[in-house]
C-alpha positions as CSV (number, residue, x, y, z in Angstrom):
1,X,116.2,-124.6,217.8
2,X,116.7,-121.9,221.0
3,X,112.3,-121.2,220.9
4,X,111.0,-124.8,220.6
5,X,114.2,-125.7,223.0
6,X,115.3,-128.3,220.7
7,X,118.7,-129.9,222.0
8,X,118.7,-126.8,224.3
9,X,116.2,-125.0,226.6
10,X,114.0,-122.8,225.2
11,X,114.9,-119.2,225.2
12,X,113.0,-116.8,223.5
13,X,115.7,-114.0,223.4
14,X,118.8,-116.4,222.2
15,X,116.5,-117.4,219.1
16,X,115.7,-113.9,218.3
17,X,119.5,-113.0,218.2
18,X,120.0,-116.3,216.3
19,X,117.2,-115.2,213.9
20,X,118.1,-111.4,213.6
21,X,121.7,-112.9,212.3
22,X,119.8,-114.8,209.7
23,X,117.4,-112.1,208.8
24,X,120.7,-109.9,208.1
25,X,121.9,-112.5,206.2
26,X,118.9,-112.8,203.6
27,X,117.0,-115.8,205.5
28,X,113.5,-116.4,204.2
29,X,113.0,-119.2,206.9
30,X,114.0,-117.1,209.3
31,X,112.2,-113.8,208.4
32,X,109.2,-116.0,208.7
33,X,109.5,-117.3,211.8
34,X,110.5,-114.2,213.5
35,X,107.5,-113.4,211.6
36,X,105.3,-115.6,213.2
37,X,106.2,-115.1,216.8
38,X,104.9,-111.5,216.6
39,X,101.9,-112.5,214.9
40,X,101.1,-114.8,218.3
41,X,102.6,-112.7,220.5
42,X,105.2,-115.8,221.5
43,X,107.4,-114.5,224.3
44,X,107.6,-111.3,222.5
45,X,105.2,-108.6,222.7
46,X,102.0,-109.4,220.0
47,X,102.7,-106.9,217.2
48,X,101.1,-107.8,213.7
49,X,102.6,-105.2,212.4
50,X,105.9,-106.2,212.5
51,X,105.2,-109.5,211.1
52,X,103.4,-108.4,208.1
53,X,106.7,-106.5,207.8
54,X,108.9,-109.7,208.0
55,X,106.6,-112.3,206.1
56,X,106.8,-109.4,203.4
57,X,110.6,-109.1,203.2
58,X,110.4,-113.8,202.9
59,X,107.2,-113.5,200.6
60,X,109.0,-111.3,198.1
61,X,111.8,-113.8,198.1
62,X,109.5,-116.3,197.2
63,X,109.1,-118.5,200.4
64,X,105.6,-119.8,199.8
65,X,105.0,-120.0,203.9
66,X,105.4,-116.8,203.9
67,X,103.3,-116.0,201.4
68,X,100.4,-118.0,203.1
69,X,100.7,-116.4,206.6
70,X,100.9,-113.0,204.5
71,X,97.9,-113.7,203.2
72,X,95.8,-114.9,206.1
73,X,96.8,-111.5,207.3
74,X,95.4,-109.2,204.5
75,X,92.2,-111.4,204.7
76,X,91.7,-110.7,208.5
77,X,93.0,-107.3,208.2
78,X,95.7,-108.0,211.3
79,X,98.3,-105.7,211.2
80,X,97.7,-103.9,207.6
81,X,94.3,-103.0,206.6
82,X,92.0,-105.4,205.6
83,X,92.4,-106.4,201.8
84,X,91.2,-109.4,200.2
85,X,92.6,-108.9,196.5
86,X,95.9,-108.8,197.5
87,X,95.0,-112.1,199.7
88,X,94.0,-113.4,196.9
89,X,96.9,-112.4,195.1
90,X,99.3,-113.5,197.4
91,X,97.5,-117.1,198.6
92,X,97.6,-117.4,194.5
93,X,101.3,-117.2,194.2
94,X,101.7,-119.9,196.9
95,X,99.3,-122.3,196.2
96,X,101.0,-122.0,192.3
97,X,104.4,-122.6,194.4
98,X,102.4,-126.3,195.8
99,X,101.7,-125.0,199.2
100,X,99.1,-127.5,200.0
101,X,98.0,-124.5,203.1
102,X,97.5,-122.1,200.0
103,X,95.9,-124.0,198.0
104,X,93.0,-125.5,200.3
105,X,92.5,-122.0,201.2
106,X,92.5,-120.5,198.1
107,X,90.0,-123.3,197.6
108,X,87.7,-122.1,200.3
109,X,87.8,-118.4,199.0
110,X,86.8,-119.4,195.4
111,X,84.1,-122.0,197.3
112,X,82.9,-118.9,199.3
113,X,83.0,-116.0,197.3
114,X,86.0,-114.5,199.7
115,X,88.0,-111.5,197.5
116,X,87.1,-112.9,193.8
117,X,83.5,-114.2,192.4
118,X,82.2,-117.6,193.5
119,X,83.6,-120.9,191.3
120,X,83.3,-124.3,192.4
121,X,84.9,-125.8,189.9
122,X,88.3,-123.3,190.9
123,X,87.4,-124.3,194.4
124,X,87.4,-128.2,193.1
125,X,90.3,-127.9,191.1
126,X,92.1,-126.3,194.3
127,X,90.4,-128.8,196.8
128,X,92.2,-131.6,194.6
129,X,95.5,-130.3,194.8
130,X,95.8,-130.0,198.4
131,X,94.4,-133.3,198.5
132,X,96.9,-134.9,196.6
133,X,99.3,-133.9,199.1
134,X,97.8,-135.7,201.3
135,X,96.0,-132.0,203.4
136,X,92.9,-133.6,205.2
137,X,91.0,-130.0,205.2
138,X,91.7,-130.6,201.4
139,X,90.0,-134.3,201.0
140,X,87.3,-133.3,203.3
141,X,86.2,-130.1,201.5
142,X,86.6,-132.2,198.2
143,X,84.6,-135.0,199.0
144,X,82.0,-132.7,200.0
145,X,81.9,-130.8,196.7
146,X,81.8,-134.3,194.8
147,X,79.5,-135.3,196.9
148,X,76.9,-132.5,196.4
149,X,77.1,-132.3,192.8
150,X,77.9,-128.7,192.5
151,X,80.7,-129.2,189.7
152,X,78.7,-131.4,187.6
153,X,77.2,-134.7,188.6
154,X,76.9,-136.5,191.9
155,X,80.8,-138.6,192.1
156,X,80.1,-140.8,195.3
157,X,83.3,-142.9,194.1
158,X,85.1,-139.7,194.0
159,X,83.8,-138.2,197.6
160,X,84.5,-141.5,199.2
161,X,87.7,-142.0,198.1
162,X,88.7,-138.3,199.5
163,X,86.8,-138.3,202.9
164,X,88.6,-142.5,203.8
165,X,92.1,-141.1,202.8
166,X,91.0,-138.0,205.2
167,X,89.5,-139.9,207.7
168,X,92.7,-142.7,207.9
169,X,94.6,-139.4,209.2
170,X,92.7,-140.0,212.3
171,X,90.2,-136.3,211.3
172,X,87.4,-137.1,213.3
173,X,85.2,-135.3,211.0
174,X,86.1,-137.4,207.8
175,X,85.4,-140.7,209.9
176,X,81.8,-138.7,211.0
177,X,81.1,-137.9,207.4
178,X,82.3,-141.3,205.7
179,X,79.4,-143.2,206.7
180,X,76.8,-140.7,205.1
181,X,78.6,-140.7,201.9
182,X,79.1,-145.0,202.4
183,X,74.9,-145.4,202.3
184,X,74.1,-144.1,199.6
185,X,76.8,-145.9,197.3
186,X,76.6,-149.6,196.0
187,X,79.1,-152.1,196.4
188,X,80.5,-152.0,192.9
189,X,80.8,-148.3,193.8
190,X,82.4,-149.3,197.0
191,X,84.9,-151.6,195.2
192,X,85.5,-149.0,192.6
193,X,86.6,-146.6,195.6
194,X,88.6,-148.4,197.6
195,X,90.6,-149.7,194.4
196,X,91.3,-145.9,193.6
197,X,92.3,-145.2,197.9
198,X,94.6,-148.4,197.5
199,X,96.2,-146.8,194.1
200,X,96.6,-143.3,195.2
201,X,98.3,-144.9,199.0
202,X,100.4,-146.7,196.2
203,X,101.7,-143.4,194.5
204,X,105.4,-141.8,195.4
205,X,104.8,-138.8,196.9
206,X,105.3,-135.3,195.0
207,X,105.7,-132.3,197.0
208,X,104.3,-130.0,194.0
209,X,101.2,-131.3,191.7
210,X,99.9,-129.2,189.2
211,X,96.1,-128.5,189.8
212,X,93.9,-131.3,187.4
213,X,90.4,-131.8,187.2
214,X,88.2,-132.2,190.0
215,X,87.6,-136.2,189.9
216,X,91.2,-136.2,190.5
């Protein structure tokens, strides 16, 4: 409330005593964001330290955020040395809690070879999660995948489907790739698609969705 001024003006130093009485008091969301605003240096002196410190004390209380921003941490090596297995293990444990920020970027690291072994299917299965969520980065990535024909064969229906629910976020790189991906399908591939977009638009949505298969 006091740092984004919400209701009140901002003030940095009002939010930190407001924060340090939660963090006393057990607060994951709280640890987190103190967390955060000395990872970006936010009207407090940058220390990374200090905020692998506090997204450690919210992670091991199982705030998935926490766990994500601990993560991205070990993987760049800012404030702790630089560790990608315990990335790994950590990004793990919050894309498994349905953090859809996990999970695309747990995606990306099996995709790339980042801390484990490369495995496009993981990276699929990951990709798809995120995406059901409704995580552009996730739809685009996806589509991508399905498009290429790395996990199996070529699924045009599939990529199309991810890239238009991506690119009717407004991501201008969905509505770059869509056409490419549009080409090269026919129209009973089109229909197919765009019957599947108007289903999944059509679906309640559910904050944590187990991993499936990659067509999704």
């Amino acid at each position: 409330m006091f740092e984004r001024g919400l209701g009140v003006k901002p003030d940095i130093r009002k939010a930190l005593e407001h924060y340090e009485q939660a963090l006393n008091a057990g607060n994951v969301y709280s640890m987190n964001a103190v967390a955060w605003l000395f990872e970006k240096g936010k009207s407090v002196p940058r220390n990374p330290k200090l905020a692998v410190k506090y997204y450690t004390q919210a992670a091991d209380r199982g705030y998935s955020m926490a766990m994500y921003n601990l993560a991205c941490l070990y993987l760049d090596g800012r404030g702790v040395e630089q560790d990608s297995i315990s990335a790994m293990e950590w990004m793990l444990r919050a894309a498994q809690l349905g953090n859809a920020y996990a999970q695309v970027k747990l995606a990306w690291m099996h995709e790339n070879g980042v801390g484990i072994r490369k495995d496009y299917e993981e990276a699929a299965k990951w990709y798809l999660a995120s995406s059901r969520q409704g995580l552009a980065l996730g739809q685009i990535n996806l589509a991508l995948l399905l498009a290429s024909g790395v996990v199996g064969e070529k699924d045009l229906v599939g990529a199309y489907k991810w890239m238009k629910l991506a690119a009717q976020t407004g991501n201008q790189g969905a509505e770059k790739f869509l056409p490419t991906i549009r080409e090269k399908m026919s129209p009973e591939e089109l229909a197919e698609a765009e019957l599947l977009i108007t289903r999944f638009v059509a679906q309640p949505y559910t904050e944590k969705i187990p991993p499936g298969s990659p067509q999704g």
